[in-house]
PyMOL Python script that loads the backbone (N, CA, C, O; Angstrom):
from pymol import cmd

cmd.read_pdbstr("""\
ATOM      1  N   UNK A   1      76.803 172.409   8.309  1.00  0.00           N
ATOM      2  CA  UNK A   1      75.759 173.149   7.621  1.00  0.00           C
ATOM      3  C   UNK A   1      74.409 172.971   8.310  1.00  0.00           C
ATOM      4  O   UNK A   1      73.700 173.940   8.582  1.00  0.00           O
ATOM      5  N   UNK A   2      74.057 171.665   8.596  1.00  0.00           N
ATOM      6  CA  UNK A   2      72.892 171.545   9.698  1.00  0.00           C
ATOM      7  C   UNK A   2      72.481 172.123  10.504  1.00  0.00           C
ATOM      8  O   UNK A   2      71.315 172.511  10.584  1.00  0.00           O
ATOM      9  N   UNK A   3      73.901 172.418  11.764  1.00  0.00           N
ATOM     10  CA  UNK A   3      73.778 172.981  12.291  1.00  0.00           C
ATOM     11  C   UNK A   3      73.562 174.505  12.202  1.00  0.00           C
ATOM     12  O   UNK A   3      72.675 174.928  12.943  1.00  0.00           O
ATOM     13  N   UNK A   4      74.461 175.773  11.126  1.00  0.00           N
ATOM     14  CA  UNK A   4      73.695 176.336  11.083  1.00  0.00           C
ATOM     15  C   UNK A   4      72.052 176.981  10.744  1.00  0.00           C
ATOM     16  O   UNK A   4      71.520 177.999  11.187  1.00  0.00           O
ATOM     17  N   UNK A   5      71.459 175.815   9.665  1.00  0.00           N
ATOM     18  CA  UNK A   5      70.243 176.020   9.337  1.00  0.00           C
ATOM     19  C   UNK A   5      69.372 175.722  11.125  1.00  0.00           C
ATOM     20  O   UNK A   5      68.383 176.196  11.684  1.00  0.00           O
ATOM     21  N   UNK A   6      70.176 174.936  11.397  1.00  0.00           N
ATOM     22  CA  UNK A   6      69.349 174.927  13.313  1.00  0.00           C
ATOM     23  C   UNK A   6      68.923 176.128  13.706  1.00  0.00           C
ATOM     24  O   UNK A   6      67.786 176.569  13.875  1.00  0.00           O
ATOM     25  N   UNK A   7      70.578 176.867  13.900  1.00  0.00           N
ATOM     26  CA  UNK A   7      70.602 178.251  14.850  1.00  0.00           C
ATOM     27  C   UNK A   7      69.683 179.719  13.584  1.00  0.00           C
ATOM     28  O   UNK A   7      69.079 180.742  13.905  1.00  0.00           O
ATOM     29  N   UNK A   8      70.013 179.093  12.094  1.00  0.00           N
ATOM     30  CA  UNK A   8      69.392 180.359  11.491  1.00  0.00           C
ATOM     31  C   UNK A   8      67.456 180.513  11.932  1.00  0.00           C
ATOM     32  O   UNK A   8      66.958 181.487  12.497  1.00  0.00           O
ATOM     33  N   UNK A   9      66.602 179.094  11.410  1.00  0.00           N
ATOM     34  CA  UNK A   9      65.922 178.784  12.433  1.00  0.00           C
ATOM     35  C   UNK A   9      65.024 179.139  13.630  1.00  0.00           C
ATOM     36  O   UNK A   9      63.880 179.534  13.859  1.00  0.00           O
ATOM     37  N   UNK A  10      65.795 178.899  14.069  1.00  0.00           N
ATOM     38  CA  UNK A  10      65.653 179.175  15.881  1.00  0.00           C
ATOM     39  C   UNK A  10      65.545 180.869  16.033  1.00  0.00           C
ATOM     40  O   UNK A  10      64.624 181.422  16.635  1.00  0.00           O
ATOM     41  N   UNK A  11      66.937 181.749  15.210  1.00  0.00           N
ATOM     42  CA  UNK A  11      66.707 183.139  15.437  1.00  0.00           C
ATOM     43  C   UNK A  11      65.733 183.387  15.102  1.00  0.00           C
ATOM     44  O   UNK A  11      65.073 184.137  15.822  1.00  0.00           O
ATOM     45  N   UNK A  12      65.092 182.839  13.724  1.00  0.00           N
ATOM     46  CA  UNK A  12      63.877 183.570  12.759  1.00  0.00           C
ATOM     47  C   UNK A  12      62.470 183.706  13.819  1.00  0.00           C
ATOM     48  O   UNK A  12      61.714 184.677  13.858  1.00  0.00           O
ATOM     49  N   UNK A  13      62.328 182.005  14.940  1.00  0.00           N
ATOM     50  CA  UNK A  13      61.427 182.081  15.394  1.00  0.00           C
ATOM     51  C   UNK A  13      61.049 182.697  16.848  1.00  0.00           C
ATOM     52  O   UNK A  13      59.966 182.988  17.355  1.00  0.00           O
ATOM     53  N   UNK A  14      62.356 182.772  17.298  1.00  0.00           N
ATOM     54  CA  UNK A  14      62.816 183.919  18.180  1.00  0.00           C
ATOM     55  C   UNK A  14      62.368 185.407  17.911  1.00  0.00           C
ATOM     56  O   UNK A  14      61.531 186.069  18.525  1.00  0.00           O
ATOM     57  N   UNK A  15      63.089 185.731  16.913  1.00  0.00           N
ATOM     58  CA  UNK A  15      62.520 187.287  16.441  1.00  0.00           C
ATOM     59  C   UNK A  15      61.090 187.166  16.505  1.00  0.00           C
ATOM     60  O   UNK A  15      60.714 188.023  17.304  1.00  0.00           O
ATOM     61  N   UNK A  16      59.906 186.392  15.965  1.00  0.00           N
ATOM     62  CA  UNK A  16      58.462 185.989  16.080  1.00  0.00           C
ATOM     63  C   UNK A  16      58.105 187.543  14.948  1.00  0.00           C
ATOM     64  O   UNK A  16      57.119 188.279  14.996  1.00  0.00           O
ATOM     65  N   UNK A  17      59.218 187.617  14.085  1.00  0.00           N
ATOM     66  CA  UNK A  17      58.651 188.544  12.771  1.00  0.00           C
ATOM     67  C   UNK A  17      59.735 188.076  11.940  1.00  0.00           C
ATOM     68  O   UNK A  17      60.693 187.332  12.150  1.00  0.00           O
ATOM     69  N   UNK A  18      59.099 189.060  10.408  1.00  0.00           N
ATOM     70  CA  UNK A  18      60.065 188.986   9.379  1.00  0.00           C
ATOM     71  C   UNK A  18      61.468 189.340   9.603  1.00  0.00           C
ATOM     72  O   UNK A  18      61.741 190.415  10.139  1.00  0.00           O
ATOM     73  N   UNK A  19      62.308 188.583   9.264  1.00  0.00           N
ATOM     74  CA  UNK A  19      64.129 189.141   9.832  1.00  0.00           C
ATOM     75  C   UNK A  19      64.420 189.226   8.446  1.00  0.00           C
ATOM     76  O   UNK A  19      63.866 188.563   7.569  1.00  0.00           O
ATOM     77  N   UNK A  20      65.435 190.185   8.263  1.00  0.00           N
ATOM     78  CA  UNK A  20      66.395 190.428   7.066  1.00  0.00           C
ATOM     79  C   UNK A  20      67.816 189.607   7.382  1.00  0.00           C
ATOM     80  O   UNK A  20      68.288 189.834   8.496  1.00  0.00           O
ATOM     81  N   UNK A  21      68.437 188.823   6.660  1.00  0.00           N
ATOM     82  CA  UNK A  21      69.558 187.763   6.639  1.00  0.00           C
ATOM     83  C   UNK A  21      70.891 188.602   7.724  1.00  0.00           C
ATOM     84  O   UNK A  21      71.612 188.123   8.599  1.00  0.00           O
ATOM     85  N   UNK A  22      70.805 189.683   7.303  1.00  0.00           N
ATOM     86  CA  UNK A  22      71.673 190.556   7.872  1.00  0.00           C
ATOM     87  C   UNK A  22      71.670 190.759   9.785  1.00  0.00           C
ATOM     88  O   UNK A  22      72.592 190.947  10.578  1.00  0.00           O
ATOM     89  N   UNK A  23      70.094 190.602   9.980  1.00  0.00           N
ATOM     90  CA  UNK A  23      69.539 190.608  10.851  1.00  0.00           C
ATOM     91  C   UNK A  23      69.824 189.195  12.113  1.00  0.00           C
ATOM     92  O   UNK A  23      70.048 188.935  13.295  1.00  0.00           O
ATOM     93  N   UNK A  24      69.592 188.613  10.703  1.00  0.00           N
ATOM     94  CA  UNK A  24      70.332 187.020  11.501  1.00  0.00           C
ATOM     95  C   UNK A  24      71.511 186.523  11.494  1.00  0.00           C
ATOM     96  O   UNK A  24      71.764 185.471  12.081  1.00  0.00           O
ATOM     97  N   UNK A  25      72.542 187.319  10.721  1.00  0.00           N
ATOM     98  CA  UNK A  25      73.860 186.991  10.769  1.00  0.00           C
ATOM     99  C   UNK A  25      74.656 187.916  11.836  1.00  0.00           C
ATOM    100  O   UNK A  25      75.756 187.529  12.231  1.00  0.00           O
ATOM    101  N   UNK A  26      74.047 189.272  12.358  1.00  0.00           N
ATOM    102  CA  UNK A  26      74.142 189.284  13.555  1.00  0.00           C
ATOM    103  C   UNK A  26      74.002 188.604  15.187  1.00  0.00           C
ATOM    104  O   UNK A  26      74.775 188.429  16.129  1.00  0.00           O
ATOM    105  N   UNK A  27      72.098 188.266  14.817  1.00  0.00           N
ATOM    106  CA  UNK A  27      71.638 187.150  15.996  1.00  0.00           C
ATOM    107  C   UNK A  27      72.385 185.816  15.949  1.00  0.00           C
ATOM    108  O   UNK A  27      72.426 185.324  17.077  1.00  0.00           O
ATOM    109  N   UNK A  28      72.857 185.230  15.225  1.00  0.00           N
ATOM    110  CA  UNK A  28      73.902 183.847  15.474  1.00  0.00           C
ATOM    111  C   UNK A  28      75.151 184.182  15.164  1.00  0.00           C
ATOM    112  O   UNK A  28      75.645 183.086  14.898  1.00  0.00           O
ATOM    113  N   UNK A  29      76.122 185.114  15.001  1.00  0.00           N
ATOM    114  CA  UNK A  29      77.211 185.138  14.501  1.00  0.00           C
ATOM    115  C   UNK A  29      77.908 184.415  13.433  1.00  0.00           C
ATOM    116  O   UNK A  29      79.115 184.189  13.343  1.00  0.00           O
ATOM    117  N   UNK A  30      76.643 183.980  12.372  1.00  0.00           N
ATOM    118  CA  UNK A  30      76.796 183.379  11.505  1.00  0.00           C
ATOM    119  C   UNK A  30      77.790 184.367  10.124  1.00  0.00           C
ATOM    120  O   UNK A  30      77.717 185.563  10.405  1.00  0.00           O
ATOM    121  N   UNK A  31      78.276 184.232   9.361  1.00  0.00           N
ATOM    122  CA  UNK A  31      78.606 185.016   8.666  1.00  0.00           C
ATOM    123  C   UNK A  31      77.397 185.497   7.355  1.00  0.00           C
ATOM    124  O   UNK A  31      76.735 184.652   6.753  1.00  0.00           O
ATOM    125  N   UNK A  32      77.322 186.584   7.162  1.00  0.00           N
ATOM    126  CA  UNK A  32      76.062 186.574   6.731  1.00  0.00           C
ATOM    127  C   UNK A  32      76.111 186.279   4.994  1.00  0.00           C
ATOM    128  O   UNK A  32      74.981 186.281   4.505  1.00  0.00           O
ATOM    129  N   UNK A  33      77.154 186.047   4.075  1.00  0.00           N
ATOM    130  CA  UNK A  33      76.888 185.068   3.024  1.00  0.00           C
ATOM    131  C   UNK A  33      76.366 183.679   2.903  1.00  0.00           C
ATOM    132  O   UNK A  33      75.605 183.105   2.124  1.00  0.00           O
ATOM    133  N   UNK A  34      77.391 183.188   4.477  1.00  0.00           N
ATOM    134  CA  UNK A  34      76.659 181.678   4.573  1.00  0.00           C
ATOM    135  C   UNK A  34      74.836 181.961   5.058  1.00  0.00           C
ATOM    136  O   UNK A  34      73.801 181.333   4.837  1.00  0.00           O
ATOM    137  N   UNK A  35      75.096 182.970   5.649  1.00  0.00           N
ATOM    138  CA  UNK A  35      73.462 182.783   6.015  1.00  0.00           C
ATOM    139  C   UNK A  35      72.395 182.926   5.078  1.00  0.00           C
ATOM    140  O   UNK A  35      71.238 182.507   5.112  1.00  0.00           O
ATOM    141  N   UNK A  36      73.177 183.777   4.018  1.00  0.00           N
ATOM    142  CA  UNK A  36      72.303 184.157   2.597  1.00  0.00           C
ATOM    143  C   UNK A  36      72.410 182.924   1.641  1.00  0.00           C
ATOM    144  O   UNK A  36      71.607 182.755   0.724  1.00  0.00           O
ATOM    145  N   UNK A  37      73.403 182.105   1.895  1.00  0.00           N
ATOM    146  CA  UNK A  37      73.054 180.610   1.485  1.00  0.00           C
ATOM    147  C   UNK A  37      72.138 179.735   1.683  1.00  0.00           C
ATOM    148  O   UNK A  37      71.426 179.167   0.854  1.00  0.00           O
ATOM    149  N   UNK A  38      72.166 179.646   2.693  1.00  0.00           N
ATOM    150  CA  UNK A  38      71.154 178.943   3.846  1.00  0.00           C
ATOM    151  C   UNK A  38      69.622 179.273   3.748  1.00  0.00           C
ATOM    152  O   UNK A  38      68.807 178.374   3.542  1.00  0.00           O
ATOM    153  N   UNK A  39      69.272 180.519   3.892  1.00  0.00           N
ATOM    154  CA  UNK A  39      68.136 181.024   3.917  1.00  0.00           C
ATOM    155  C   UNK A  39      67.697 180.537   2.357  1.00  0.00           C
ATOM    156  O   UNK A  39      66.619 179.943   2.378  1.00  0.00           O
ATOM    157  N   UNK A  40      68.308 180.661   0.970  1.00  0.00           N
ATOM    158  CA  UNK A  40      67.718 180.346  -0.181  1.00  0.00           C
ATOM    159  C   UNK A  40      67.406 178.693  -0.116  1.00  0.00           C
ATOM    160  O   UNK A  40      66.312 178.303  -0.524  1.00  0.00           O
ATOM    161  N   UNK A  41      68.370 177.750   0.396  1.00  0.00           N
ATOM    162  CA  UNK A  41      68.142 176.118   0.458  1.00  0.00           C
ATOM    163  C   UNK A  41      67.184 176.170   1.363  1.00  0.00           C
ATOM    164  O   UNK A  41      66.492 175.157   1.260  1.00  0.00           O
ATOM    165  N   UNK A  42      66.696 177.100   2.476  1.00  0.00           N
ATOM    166  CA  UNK A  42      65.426 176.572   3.326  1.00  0.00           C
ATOM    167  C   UNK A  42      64.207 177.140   2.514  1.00  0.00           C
ATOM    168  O   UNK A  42      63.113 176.674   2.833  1.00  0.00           O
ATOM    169  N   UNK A  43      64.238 178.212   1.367  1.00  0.00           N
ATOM    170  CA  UNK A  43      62.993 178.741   0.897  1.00  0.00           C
ATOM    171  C   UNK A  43      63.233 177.806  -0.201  1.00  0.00           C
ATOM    172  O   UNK A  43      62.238 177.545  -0.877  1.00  0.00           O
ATOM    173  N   UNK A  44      64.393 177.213  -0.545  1.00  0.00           N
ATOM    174  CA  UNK A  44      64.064 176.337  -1.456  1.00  0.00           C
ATOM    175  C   UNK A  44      62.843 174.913  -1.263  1.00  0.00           C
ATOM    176  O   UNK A  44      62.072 174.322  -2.018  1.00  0.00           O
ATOM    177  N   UNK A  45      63.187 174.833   0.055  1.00  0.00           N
ATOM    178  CA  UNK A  45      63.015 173.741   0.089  1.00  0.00           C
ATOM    179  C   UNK A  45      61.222 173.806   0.768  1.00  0.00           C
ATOM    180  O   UNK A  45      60.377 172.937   0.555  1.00  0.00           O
ATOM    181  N   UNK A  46      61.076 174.698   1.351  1.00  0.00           N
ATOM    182  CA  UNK A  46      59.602 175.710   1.384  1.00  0.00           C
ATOM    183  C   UNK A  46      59.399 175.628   3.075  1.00  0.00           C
ATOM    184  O   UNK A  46      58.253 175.743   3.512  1.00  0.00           O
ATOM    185  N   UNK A  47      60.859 175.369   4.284  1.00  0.00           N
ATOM    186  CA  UNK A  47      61.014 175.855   5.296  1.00  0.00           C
ATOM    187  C   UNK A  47      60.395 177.205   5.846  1.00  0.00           C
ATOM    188  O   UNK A  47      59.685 177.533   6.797  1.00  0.00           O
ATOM    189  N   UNK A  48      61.030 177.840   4.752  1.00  0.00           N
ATOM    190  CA  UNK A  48      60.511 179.249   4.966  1.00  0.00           C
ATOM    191  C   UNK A  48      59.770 180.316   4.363  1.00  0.00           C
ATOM    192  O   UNK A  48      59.159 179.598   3.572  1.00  0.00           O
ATOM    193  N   UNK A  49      59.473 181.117   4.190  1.00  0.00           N
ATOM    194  CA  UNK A  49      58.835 181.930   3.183  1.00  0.00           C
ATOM    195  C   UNK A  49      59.157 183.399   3.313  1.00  0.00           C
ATOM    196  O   UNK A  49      59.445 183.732   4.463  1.00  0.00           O
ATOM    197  N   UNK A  50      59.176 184.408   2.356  1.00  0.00           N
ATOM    198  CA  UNK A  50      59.890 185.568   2.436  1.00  0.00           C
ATOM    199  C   UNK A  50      57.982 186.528   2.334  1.00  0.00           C
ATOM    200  O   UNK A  50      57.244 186.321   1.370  1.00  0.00           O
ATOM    201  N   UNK A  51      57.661 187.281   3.261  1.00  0.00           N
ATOM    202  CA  UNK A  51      56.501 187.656   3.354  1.00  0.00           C
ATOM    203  C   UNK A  51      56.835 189.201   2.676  1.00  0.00           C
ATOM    204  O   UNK A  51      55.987 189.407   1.808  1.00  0.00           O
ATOM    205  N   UNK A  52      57.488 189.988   2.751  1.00  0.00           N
ATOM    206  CA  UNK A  52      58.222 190.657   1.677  1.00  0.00           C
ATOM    207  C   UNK A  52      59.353 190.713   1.536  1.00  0.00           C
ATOM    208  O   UNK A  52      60.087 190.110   2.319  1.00  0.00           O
ATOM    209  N   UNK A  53      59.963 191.600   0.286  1.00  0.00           N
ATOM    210  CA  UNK A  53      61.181 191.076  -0.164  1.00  0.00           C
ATOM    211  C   UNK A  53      62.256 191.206   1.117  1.00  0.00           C
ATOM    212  O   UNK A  53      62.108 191.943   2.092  1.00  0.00           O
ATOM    213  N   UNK A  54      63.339 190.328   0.866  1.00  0.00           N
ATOM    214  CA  UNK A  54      64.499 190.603   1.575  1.00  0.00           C
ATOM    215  C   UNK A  54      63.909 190.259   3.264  1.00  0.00           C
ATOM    216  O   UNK A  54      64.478 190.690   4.268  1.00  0.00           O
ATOM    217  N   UNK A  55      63.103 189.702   3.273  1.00  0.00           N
ATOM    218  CA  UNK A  55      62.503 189.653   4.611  1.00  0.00           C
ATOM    219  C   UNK A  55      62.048 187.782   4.626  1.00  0.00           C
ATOM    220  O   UNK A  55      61.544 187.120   3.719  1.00  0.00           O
ATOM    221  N   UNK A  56      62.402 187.420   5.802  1.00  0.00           N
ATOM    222  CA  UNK A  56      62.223 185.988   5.473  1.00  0.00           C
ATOM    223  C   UNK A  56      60.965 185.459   7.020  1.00  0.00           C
ATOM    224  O   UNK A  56      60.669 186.279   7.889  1.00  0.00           O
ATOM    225  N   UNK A  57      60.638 184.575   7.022  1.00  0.00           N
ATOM    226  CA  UNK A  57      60.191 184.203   8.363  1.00  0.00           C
ATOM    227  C   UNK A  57      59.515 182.468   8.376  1.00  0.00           C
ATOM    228  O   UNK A  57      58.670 182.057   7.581  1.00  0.00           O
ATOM    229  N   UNK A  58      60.165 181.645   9.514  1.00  0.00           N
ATOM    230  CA  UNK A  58      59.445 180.597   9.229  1.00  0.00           C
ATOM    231  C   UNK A  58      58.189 179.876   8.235  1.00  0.00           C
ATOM    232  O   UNK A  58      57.284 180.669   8.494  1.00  0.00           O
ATOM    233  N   UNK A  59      57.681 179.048   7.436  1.00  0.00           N
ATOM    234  CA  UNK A  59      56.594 178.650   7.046  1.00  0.00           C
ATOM    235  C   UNK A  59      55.860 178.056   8.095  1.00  0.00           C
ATOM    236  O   UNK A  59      56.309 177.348   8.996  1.00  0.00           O
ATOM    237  N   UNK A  60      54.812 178.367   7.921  1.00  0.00           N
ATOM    238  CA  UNK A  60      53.595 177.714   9.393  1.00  0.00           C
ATOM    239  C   UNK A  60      53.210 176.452   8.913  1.00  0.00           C
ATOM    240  O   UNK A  60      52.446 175.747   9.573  1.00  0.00           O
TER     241      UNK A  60
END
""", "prot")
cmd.dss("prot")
cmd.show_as("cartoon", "prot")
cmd.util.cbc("prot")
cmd.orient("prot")
């Protein structure tokens, strides 16, 4: 699981904009439920922030 929150991550700051989960379960070949998992435990945890809906992007 680590590891994918690594690679989800890494795509978001790669893209250097808002990505849609879908967006990133393409860019890592992640499957994109786990990635829609993932993405809520990192905004849970305030990793990330969703600048509008359905749209996510690193926290600065």
């Amino acid at each position: 699981m680590e590891e994918n929150k690594a690679k989800i991550l890494a795509a978001m700051k790669a893209a250097n904009k808002p990505v849609r989960p879908g967006d990133i379960a393409k860019a890592t070949g992640i499957e994109s439920d786990v990635v829609s998992k993932i993405i809520k435990q990192l905004k849970d945890e305030g990793t990330i922030v969703s600048p509008k809906r359905c749209f996510y992007s690193p926290a600065n």
